[in-house]
One Martini backbone bead per residue (centre of mass of N, CA, C, O) as a GRO file, in nm:
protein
   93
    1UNK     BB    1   1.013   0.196  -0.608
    2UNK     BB    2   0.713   0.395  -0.693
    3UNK     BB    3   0.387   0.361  -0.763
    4UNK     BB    4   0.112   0.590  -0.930
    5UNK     BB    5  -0.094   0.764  -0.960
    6UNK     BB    6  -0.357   1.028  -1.046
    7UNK     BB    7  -0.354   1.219  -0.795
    8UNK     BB    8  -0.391   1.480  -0.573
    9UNK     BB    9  -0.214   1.315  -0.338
   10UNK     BB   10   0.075   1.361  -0.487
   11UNK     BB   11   0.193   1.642  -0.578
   12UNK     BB   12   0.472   1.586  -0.381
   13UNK     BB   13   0.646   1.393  -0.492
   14UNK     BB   14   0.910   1.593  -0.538
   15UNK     BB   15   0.967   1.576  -0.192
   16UNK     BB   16   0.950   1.209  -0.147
   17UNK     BB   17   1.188   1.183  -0.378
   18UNK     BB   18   1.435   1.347  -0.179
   19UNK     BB   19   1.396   1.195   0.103
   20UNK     BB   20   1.413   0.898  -0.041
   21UNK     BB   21   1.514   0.830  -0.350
   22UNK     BB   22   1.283   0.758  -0.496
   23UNK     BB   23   1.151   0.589  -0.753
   24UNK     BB   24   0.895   0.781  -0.961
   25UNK     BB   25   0.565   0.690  -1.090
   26UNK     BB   26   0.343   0.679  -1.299
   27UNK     BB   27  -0.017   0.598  -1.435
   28UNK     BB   28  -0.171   0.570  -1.625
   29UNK     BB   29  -0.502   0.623  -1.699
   30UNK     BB   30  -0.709   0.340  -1.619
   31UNK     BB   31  -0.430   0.156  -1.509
   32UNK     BB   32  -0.407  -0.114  -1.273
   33UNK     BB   33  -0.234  -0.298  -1.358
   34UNK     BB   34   0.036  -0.129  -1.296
   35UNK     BB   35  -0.057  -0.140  -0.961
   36UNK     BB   36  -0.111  -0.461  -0.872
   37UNK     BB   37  -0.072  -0.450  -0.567
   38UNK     BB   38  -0.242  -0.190  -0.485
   39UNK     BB   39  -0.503  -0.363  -0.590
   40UNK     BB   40  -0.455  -0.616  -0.400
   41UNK     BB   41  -0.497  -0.467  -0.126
   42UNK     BB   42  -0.763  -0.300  -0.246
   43UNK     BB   43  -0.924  -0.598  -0.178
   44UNK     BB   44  -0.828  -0.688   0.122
   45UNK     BB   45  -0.957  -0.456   0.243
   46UNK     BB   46  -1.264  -0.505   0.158
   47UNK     BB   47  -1.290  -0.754   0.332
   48UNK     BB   48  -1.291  -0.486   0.598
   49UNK     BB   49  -1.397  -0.292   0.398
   50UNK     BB   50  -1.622  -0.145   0.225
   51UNK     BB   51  -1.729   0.027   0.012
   52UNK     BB   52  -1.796   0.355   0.180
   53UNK     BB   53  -1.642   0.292   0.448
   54UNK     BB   54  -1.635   0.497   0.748
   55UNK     BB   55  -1.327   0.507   0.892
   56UNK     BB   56  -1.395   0.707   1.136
   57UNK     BB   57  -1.537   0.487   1.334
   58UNK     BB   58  -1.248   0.372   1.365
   59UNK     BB   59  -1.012   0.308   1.534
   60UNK     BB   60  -0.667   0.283   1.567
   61UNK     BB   61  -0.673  -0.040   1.671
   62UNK     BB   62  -0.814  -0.166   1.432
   63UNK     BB   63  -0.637  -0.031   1.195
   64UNK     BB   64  -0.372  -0.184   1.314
   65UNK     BB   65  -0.496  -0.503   1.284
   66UNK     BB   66  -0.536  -0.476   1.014
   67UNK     BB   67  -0.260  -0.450   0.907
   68UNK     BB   68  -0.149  -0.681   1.047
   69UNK     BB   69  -0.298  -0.938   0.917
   70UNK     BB   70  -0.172  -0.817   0.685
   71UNK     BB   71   0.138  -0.813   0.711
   72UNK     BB   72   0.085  -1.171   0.805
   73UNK     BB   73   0.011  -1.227   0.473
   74UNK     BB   74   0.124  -1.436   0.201
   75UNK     BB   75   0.258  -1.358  -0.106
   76UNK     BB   76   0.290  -1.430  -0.381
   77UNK     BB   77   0.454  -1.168  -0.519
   78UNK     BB   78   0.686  -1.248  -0.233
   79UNK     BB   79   0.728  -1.561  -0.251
   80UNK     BB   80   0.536  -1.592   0.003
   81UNK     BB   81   0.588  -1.366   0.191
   82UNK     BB   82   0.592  -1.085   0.419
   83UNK     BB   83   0.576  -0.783   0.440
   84UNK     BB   84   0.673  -0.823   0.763
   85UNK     BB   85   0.976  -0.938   0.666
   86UNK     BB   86   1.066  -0.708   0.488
   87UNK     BB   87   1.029  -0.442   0.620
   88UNK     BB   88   1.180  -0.572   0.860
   89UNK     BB   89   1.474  -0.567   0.671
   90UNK     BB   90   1.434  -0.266   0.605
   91UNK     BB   91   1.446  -0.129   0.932
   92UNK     BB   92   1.756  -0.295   1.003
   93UNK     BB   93   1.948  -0.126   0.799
   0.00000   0.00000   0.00000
């Protein structure tokens, strides 16, 4: 499944949802709670990017740095294990 905010980034949901099968949730308005794997990795984010960083200045290999970062980082969440290691095993499949 996949929880979304309340963007207009979002609006595409039910083309996303056809595409891919996942089950597509929004979170009430005001509630980071509800998406907290997402609020932690924009905490994440933040220790690389500031908020309000033009990340147009970042080349497009900085951003794959940062990602690869995050990706090889053990999270509570994930009961440890990496991103990259569920990701690799879904991609795999």
């Amino acid at each position: 499944s996949l929880t979304w905010d309340q963007g207009i980034e979002m609006q595409d949901w039910k083309t996303v949802k056809i595409d891919t099968g996942l089950d597509i949730y929004f979170c009430d308005p005001h509630s980071p709670w509800q998406r907290g794997i997402n609020e932690n990795t924009n905490g994440l984010l933040r220790q690389y990017f500031p908020k309000g960083t033009d990340l147009s200045i970042h080349s497009p290999a900085d951003l794959d740095w940062v990602a690869q970062e995050l990706n090889d980082r053990p999270r509570k969440r994930l009961e440890f294990k990496k991103p990259i290691e569920l990701i690799e095993n879904l991609l795999l499949q």
